[in-house]
C-alpha positions in Angstrom: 32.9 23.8 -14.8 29.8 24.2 -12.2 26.6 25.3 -13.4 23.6 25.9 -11.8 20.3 27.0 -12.2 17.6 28.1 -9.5 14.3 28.8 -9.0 12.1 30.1 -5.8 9.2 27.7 -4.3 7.2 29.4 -2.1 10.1 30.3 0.6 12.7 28.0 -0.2 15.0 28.1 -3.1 15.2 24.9 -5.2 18.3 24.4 -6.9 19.7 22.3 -9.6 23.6 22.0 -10.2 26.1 20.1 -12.5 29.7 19.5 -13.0 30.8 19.3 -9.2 30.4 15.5 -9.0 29.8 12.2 -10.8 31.7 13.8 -13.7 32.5 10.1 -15.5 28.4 9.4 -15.7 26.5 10.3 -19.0 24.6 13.0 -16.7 24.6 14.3 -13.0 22.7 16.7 -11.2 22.2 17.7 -7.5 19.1 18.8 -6.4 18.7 20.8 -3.3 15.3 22.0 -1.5 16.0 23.3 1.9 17.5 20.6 3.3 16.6 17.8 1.1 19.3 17.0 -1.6 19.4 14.4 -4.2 22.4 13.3 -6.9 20.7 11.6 -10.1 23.3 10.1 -12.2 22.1 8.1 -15.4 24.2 6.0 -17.6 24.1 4.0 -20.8 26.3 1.0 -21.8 28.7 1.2 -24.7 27.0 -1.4 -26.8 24.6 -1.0 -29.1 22.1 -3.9 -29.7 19.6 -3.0 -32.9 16.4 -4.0 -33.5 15.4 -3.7 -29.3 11.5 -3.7 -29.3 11.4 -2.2 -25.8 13.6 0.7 -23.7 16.3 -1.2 -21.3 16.2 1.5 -18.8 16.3 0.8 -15.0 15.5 2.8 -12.3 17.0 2.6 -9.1 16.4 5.1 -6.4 18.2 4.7 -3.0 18.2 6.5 0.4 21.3 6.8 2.7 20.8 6.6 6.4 23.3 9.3 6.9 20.8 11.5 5.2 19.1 12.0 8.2 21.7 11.5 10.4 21.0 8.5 11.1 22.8 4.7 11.1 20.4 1.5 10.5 18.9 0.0 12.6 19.3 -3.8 13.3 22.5 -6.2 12.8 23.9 -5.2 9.6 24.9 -1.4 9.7 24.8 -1.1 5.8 22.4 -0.3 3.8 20.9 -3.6 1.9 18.3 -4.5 -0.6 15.7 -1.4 -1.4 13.0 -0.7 0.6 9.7 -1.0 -0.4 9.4 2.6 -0.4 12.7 3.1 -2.1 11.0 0.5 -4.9 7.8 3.0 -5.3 9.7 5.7 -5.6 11.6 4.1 -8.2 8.6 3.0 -10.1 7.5 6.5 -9.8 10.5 8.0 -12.0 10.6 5.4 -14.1 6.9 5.7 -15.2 6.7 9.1 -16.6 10.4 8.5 -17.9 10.1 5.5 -20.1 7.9 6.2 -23.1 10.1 9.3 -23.6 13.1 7.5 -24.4 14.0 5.8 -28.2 13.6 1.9 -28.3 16.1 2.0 -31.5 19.0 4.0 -29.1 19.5 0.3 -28.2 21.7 0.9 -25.0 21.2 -0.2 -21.7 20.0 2.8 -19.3 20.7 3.0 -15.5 19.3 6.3 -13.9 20.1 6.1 -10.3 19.0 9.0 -7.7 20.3 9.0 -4.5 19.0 10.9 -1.6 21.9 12.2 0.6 20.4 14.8 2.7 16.4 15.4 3.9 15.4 17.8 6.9 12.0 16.4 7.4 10.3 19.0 6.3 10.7 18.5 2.1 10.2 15.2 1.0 12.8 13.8 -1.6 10.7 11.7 -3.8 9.8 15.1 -5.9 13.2 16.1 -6.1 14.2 12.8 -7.0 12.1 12.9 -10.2 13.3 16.8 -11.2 17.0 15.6 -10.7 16.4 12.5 -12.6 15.2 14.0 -15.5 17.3 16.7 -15.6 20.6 14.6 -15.4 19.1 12.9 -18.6 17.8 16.2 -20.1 21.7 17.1 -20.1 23.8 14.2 -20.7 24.1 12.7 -24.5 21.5 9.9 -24.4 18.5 11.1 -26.6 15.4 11.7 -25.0 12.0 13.3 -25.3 12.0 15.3 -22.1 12.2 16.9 -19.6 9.5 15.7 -17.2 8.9 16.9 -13.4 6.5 15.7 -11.0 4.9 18.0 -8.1 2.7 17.0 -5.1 -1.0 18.1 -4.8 -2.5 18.4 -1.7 -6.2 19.7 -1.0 -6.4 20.8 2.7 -8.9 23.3 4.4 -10.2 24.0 0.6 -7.2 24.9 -0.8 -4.8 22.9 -2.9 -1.2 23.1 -1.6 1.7 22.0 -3.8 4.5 20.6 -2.5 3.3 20.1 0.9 5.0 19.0 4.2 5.0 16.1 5.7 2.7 17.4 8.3 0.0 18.9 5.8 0.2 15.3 4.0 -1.0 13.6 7.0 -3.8 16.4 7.1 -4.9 16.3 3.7 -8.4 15.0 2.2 -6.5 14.0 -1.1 -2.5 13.8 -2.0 -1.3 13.5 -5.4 1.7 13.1 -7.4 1.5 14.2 -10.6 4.1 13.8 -13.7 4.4 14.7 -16.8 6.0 17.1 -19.6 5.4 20.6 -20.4 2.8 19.5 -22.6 0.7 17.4 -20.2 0.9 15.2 -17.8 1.6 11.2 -18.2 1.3 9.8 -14.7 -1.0 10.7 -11.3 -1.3 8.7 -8.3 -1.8 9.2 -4.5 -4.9 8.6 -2.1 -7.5 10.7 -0.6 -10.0 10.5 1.7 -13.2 10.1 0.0 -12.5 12.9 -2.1 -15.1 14.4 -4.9 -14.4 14.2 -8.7 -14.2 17.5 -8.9 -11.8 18.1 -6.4 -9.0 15.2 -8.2 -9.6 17.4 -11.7 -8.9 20.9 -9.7 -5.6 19.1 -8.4 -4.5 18.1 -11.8 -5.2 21.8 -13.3 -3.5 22.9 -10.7 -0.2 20.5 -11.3 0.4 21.2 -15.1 2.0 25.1 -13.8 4.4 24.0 -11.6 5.6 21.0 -13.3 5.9 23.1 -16.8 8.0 25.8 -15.2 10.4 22.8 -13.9 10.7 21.7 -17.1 11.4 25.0 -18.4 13.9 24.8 -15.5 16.1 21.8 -16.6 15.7 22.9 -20.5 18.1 26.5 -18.9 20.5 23.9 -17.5 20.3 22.0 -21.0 21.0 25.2 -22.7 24.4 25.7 -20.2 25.7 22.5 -20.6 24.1 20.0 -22.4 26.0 17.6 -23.8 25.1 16.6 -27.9 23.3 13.9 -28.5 24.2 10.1 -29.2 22.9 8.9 -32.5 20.1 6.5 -32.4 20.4 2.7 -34.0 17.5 2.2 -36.2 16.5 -1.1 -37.6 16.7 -0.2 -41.5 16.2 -3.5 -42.8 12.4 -4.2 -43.4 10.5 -7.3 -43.6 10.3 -9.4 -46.8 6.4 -9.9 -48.3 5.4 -7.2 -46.0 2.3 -6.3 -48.3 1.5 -10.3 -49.0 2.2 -11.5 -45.6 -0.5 -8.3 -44.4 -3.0 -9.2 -46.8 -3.3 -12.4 -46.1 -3.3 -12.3 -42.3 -5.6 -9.2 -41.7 -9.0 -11.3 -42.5 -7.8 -14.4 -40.4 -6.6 -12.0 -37.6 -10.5 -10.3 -37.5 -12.0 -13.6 -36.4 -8.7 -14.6 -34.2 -8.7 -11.5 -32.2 -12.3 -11.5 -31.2 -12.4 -15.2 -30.2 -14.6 -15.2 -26.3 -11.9 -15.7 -24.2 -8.3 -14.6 -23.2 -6.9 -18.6 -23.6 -8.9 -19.0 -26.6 -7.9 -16.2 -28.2 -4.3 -16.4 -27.9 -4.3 -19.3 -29.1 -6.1 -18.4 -32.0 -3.8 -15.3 -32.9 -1.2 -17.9 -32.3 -2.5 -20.5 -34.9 -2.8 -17.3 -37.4 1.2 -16.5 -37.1 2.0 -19.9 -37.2 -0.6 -20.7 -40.4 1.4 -17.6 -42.0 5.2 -18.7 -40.9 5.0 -22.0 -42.5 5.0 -20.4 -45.7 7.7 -18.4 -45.1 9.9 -20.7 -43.0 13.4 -19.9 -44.7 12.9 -16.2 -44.4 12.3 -16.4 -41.0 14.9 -18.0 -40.4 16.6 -14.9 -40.0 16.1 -13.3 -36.9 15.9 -9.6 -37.7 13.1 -10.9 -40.2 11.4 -13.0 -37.6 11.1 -10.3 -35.1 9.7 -7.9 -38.2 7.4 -10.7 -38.5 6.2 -10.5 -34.7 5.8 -6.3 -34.9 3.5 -7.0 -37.8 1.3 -9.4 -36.2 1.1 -7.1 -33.1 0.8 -3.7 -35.2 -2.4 -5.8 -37.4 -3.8 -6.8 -33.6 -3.6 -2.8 -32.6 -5.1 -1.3 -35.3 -7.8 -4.3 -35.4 -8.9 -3.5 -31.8 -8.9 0.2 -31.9 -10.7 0.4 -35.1 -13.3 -1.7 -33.5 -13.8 0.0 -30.4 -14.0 3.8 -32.4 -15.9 2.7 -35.5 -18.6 0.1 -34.0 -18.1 0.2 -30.3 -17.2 -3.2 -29.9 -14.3 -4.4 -27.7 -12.5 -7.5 -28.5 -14.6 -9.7 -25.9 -17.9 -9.0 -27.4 -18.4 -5.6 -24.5 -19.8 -2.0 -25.3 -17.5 0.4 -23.4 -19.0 0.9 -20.6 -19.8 -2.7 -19.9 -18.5 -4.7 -17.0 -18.0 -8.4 -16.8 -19.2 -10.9 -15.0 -18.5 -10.2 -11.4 -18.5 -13.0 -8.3 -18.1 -12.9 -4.6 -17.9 -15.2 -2.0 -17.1 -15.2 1.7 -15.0 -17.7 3.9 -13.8 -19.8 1.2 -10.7 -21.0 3.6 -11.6 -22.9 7.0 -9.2 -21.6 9.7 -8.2 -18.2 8.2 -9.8 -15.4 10.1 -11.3 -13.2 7.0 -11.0 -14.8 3.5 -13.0 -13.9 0.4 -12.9 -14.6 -3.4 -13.5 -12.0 -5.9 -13.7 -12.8 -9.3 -14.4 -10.4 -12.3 -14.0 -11.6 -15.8 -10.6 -13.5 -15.7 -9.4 -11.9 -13.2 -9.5 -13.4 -9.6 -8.1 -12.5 -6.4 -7.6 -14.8 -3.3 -7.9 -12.5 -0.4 -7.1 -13.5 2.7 -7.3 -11.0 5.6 -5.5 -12.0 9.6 -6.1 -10.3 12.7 -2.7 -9.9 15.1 -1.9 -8.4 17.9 0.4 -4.8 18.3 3.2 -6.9 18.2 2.8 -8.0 14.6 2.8 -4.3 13.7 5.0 -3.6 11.1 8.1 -1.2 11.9 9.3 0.9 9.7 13.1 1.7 10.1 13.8 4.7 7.1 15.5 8.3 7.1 12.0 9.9 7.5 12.1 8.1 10.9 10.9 4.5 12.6 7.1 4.7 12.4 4.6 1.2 12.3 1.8 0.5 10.7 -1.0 -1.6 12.2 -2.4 -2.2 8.3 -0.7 -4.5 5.8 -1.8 -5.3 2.5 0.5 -8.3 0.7 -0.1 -8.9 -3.0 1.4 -12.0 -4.7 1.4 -12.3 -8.4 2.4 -16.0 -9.4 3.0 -17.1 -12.8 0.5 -19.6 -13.0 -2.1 -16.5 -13.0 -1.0 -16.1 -16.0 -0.9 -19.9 -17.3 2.8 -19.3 -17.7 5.7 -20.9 -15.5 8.3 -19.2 -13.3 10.1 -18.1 -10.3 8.1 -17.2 -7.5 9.8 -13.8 -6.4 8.0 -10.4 -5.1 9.6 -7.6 -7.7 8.1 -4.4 -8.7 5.0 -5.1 -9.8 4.1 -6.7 -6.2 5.4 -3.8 -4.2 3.4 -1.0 -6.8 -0.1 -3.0 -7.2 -0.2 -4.3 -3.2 1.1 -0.2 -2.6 -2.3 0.9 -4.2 -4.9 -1.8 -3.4 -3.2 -0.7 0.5 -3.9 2.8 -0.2 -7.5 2.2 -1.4 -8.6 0.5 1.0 -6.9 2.8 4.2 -8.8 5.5 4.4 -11.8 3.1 6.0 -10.1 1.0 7.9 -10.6 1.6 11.7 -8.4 3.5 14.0 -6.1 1.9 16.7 -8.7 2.6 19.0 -11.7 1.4 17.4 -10.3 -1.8 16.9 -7.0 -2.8 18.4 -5.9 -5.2 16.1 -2.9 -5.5 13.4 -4.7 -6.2 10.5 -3.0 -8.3 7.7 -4.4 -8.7 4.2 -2.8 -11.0 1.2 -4.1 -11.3 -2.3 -3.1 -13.9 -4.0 -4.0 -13.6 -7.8 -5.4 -16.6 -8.7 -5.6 -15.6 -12.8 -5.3 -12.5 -14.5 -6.6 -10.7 -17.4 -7.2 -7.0 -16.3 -6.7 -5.0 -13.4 -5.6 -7.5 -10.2 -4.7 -4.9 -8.0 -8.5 -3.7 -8.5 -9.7 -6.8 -7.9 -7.3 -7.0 -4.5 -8.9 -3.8 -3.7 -12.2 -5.3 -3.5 -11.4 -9.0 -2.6 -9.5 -7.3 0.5 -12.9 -5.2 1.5 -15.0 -8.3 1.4 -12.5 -10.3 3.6 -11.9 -7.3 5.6 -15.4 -7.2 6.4 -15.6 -11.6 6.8 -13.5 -11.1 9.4 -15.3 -8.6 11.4 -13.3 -5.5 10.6 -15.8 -2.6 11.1 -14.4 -0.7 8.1 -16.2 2.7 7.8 -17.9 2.2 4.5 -17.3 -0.4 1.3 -14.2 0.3 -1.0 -14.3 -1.2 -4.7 -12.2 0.1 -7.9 -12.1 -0.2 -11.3 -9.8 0.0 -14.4 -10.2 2.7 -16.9 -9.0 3.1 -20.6 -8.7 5.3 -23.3 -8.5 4.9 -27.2 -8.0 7.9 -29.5 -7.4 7.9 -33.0 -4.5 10.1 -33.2 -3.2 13.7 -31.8 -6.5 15.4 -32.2 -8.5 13.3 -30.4 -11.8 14.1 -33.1 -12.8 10.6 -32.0 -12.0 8.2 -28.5 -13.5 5.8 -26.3 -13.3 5.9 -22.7 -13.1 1.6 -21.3 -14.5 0.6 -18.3 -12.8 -2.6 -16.8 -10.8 -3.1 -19.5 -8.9 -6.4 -20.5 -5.1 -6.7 -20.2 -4.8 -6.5 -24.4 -6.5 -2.8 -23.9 -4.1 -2.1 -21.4 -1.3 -3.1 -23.6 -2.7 -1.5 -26.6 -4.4 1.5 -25.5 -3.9 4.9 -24.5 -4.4 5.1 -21.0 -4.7 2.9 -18.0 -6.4 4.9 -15.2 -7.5 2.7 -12.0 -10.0 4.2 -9.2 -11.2 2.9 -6.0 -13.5 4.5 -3.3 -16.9 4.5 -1.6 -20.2 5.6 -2.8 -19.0 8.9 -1.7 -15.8 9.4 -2.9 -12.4 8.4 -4.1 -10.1 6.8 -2.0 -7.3 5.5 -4.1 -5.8 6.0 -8.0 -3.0 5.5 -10.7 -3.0 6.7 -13.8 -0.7 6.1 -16.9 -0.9 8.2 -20.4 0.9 7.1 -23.4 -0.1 10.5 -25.3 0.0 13.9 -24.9 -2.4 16.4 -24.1 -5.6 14.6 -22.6 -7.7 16.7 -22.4 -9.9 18.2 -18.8 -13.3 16.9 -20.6 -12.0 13.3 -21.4 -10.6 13.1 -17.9 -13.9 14.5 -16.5 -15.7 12.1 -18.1 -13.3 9.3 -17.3 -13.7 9.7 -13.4 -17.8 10.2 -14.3 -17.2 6.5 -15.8 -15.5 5.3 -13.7 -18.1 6.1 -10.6 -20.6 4.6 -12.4 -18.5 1.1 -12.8 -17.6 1.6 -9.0 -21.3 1.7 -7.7 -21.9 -1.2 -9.7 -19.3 -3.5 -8.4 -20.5 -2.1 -4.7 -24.1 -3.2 -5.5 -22.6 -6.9 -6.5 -20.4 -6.1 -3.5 -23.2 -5.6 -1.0 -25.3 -8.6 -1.7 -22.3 -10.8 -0.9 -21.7 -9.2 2.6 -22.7 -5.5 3.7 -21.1 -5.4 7.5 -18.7 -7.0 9.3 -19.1 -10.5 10.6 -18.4 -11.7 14.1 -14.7 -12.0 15.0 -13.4 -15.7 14.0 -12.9 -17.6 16.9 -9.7 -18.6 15.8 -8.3 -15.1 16.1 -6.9 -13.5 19.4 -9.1 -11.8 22.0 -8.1 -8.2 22.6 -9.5 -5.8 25.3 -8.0 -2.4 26.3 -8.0 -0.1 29.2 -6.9 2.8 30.9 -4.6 3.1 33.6 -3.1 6.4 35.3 0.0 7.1 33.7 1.5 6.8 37.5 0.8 3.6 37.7 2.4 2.4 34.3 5.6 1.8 36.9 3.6 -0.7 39.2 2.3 -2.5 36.5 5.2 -3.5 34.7 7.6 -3.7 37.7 10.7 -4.2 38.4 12.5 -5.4 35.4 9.4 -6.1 34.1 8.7 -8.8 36.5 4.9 -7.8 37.3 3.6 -7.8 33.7 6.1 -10.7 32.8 3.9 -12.7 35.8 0.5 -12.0 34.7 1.5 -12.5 31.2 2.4 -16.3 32.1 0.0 -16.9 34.3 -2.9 -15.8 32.2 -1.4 -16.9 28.8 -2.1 -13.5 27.3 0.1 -11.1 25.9 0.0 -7.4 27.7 1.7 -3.7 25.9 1.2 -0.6 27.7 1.5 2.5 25.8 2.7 5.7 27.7 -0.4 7.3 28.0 -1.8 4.8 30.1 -3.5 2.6 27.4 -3.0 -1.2 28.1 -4.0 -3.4 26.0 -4.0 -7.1 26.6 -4.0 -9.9 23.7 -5.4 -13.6 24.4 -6.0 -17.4 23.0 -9.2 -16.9 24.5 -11.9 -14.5 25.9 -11.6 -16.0 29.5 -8.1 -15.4 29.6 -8.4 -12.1 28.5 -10.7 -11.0 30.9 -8.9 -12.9 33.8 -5.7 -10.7 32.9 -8.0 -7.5 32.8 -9.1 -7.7 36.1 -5.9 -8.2 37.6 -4.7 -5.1 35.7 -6.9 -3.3 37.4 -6.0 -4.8 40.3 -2.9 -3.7 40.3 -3.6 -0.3 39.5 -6.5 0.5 41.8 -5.7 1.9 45.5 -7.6 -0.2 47.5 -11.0 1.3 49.0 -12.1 0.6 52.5 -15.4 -0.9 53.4 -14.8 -2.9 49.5 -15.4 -6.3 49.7 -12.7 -8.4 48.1 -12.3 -12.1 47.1 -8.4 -12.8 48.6 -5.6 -15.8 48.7 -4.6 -16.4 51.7 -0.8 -16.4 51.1 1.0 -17.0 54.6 -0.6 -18.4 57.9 0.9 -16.9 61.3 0.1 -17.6 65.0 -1.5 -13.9 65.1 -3.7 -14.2 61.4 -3.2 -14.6 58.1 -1.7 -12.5 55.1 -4.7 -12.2 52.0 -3.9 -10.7 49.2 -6.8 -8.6 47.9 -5.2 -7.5 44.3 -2.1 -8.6 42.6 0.8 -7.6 44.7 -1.4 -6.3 47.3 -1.7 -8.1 50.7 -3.3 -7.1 54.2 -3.3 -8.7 57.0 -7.0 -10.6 58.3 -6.2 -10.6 62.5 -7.4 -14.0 64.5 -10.0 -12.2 66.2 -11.1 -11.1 62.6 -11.3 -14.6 61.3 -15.0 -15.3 63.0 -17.6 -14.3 65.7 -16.8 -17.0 67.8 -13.3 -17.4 69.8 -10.9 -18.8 66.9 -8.3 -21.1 69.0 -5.9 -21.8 66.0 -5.8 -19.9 62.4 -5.6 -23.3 60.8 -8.6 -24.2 62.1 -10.6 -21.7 59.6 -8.0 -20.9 56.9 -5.4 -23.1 54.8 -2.7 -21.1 52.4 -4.0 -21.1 48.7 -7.8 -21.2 49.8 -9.8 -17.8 48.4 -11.9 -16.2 50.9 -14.3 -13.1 50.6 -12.1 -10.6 52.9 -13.5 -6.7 53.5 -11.0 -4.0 53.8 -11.6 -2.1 57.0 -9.0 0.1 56.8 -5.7 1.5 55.6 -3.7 2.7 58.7 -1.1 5.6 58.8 1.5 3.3 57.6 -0.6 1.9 54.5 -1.1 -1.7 55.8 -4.4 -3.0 55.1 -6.6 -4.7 57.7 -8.9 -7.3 56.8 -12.0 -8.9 58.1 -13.0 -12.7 56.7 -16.4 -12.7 55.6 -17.6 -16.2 57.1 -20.3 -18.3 55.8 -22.5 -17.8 58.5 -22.8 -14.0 58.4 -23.2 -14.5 54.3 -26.1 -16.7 55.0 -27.6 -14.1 57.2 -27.0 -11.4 54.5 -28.7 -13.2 52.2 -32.0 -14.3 54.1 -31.7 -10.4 54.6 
């Protein structure tokens, strides 16, 4: 049977329905707004595994071409592996999603949203997370839902919630929040050097919307939610739990606060395996040696949080609010064009920034329509960052992390026609223990800056954490730059970037309820302070841009009337396919008459220039011009004054004196100063050689 539920947004109706399609998943839902729809379907495998410490769920969000009426671009005419967009909208369902399902359900979990209809106008990410959740709200797999997410744009002074596409590009500061009806568990977006105070009026303004959607799914639950599967709790408990605790807690208070993230896991390490050898036959069993494990890490939780709440201490020796050790340095790498490293603790980013030309733009072929981007940020995360071995591959993690040290650093990066260069930057994280995408963000600035990018102002961020000790929050701490333990451990991880003057770029992630206005408040207060810091440390290293390398290309730009766009290129292209060879330079005209020409070298850029302009200048009488002769005749000879453009220089033009043969002043390929006298009726040019001796006489003038 169909069911449906509806509510009104703004003018548009959005509208959630079930039992039409996709009636063999565990849940299905369409989602319609305008003309944006989505199918969500989610799944769970018929095996139970028990004793899972962690939630097997995978996202996997896909767009169809046929969506927008569209068929894909290049070769292959099927869709293939996902987009990077397609991967950060994934990442952005699946974060607010995850903590709210049951590690002990112990069943694999596929949610998979489709999008199979957008106009343009409503975005389908949004939609994607309300259908998502809903088709998990209402099938049988338990979870602690619903969530929605809503889109928070501050534009003119207002905040606009599910904007268009066309207010996006407008905005000072986009958001997408998620969350539950109780709060919200995940933000992120970009802004343009926007206040404080402006990100907390977007988050009040969030929780309404995304409680009535909950509200929303919970009357489609209530039509025809399915019951729930029973969950697959461990119930065997570990052996000399109180002896094994006892005697590990005091060994575990000097292991866990050892300097140093090597160090100290190896010291936690020699703890366990102190405690194991004691036990060796009861471990044997598995079940009991993964109890074993959860002990260890439940002692390391409590020990740290305790810490931080009772004495203010974090487990590397820092008050909250302290940062650690931060270093920068500028061309580290010879040849590269921009390279800087950043270091911050043990955390260290390789950033390497390259200067192309508009033909290394990258293209964007999706259903919202082909767009390109002259600004790329890469970030590689190798396991060797880590001191651990693996595959080199670029997963989720790389898109996400490179997806936010990108939007960070945007906002101040120069426009097209500031500085006509594809800009490239890679960070490669050289080793890790804290936030690397922060340390991207400001790696990237300095080599940005190294080489010679006029960025607008200096970008740096920061990663924020939280520890409470329990629902009421009567007592928490608020991190700055915290360590990849307090990530793990903690409550919150909360990263900002920006200027001096504002935010530019954040993500946040709540594993609790309910945060409060005042603890995010003073979160973002925090969190300004740490950013000014790391721009002070920032600013000694390098403050404006340097000279462009001389290993990158040479790039100059003019403007052309549109009409003569045609002359320049040619036939077939033939003109601009000439110069291009023989300059060695690389020309793209845009159609508004904007040329810009890339070369090896200055010289060759500038050579290429002025035959542009050749070309597309009319050619002024009474100018003096420096010609080839191109043909010899009885009569003259044929000079071309501008590329394409020859006039004819008479034999009684050639000199004062009687000129018997043309050869006897001119040979063809010899350049000769020529003045245009005229352009007759039939726009043939007439030409007078300048000789030497009536130079001479100019000059002793």
């Amino acid at each position: 049977m169909v069911e449906r539920v509806t509510r009104k947004i703004g003018d548009t109706e959005l509208i959630l329905e079930t039992g039409k399609i996709g009636k063999q998943a565990n849940g299905c839902v369409y989602a319609q707004l305008g003309g944006t729809a989505v199918v969500a379907t989610v799944c769970a495998s018929s095996e139970v595994r028990v004793g899972l410490d962690f939630v097997p769920v995978t996202v996997d969000y896909n767009e169809k071409f046929y969506a927008a009426g569209k068929i894909p671009g290049g070769f292959v005419k099927r869709e293939g592996r996902p987009k990077d967009k397609e991967i950060l909208v994934s990442r952005l369902i699946d974060r607010p999603m995850r903590p709210l399902f049951e590690k002990s359900f112990g069943r694999e979990i596929q949610i998979v949203p489709t999008c199979v209809s957008v106009d343009g106008v409503n975005p389908p990410d949004i939609l994607a997370v309300i259908a998502a959740s809903a088709a998990v709200t209402i099938s049988d797999i338990p979870f602690h839902g619903p969530v929605a997410g809503v889109r928070v744009c501050y534009l003119n002074g207002d905040y606009v919630l599910n904007p268009t596409y066309e207010q996006m590009e407008k905005a000072q500061l986009e958001i997408v929040v998620a969350g539950t009806k109780d709060g919200f568990t995940m933000v992120e977006g970009g802004a343009k050097e926007a206040s404080e105070d402006v990100m907390l009026g977007a988050l009040a303004k969030a929780q309404d919307f995304i409680r009535e959607m909950c509200l929303l799914q919970e009357e489609l639950q209530a039509k025809v939610g399915k019951e729930k599967l029973p969950l697959a709790p461990l119930e065997v408990t570990l052996d000399h739990a109180a002896e094994i605790e006892a005697e590990a807690v005091p060994l575990m208070k000097t292991a866990c606060f050892q300097k140093g993230k090597m160090t100290r896991g190896n010291a936690v390490k020699a703890v366990k395996e102190q405690i194991a050898a004691k036990y060796t036959e009861q471990l044997a069993d598995d079940i009991q040696k993964q109890l074993f494990d959860a002990l260890f890490d439940d002692i390391q939780y409590r020990l740290l949080r305790s810490s931080i709440l009772e004495q203010g201490l974090r487990i590397d020796g820092r008050g909250t609010e302290d940062i650690r050790p931060i270093t920068c340095e500028i061309n580290v790498l010879p040849r590269p064009h921009g390279s800087a490293l950043f270091t911050r603790g043990e955390t260290q980013s390789l950033a390497v920034t390259t200067l192309g030309t508009a033909m290394d733009e990258q293209v964007y072929d999706d259903i919202e329509g082909d767009r390109s981007e002259n600004f790329i940020l890469h970030y590689n995360f190798p396991p060797y960052s880590v001191g651990e071995v693996g595959k080199l591959t670029t997963g989720r993690r790389e898109i996400g992390h490179g997806n936010l040290a990108r939007r960070s650093l945007a906002p101040m990066i120069p426009s097209r026609e500031e500085f006509p260069y594809t800009i490239r930057v890679v960070s490669e994280i050289m080793e890790s223990n804290g936030s690397s995408s922060q340390a991207s963000t400001c790696g990237g600035c300095l080599s940005l800056l190294a080489a010679g990018v006029p960025m607008k102002k200096m970008v740096a961020g920061i990663a924020m954490g939280l520890i409470t000790d329990g629902p009421q929050y009567k007592k928490y701490a608020i991190l700055s730059d915290i360590l990849g333990e307090e990530d793990h451990l903690g409550d919150m991880d909360f990263k900002v970037a920006g200027t001096r003057d504002g935010i530019t770029g954040f993500q946040m992630d709540i594993k609790i309820a309910g945060v409060s206005m005042d603890i995010m408040r003073k979160a973002l207060e925090q969190a300004k302070r740490g950013r000014n810091h790391i721009l002070d440390i920032m600013e000694k290293c390098i403050s404006k841009p340097q000279p462009i390398s001389q290993y990158a290309p040479k790039i100059d730009s003019l403007k052309i009337p549109v009409d003569k766009i045609g002359a320049l290129i040619g036939p077939g292209g033939k003109n601009v396919k000439a110069l291009c060879a023989q300059y060695g330079v690389t020309i793209n005209t845009d159609d508004d008459g904007t040329v810009t020409i890339y070369g090896k070298t200055g010289k060759s850029t500038d050579a290429a220039k002025a035959a542009v302009k050749g070309i597309c200048e009319d050619p002024e009488p009474g100018t003096i011009y420096n010609g080839t002769v191109k043909r010899i005749m009885d009569f003259g000879a044929f000079v071309e004054i501008l590329p394409g453009k020859e006039g004819l220089c008479h034999i009684s033009k050639l000199s004062r004196q009687r000129v018997e043969k043309v050869t006897d002043v001119l040979k063809e390929g010899q350049v000769i100063p020529v003045k245009l006298l005229e352009v007759d009726k039939m726009g043939r040019l007439n030409l007078s050689y300048i000789d030497a001796v009536e130079e001479q006489a100019k000059k002793s003038k």
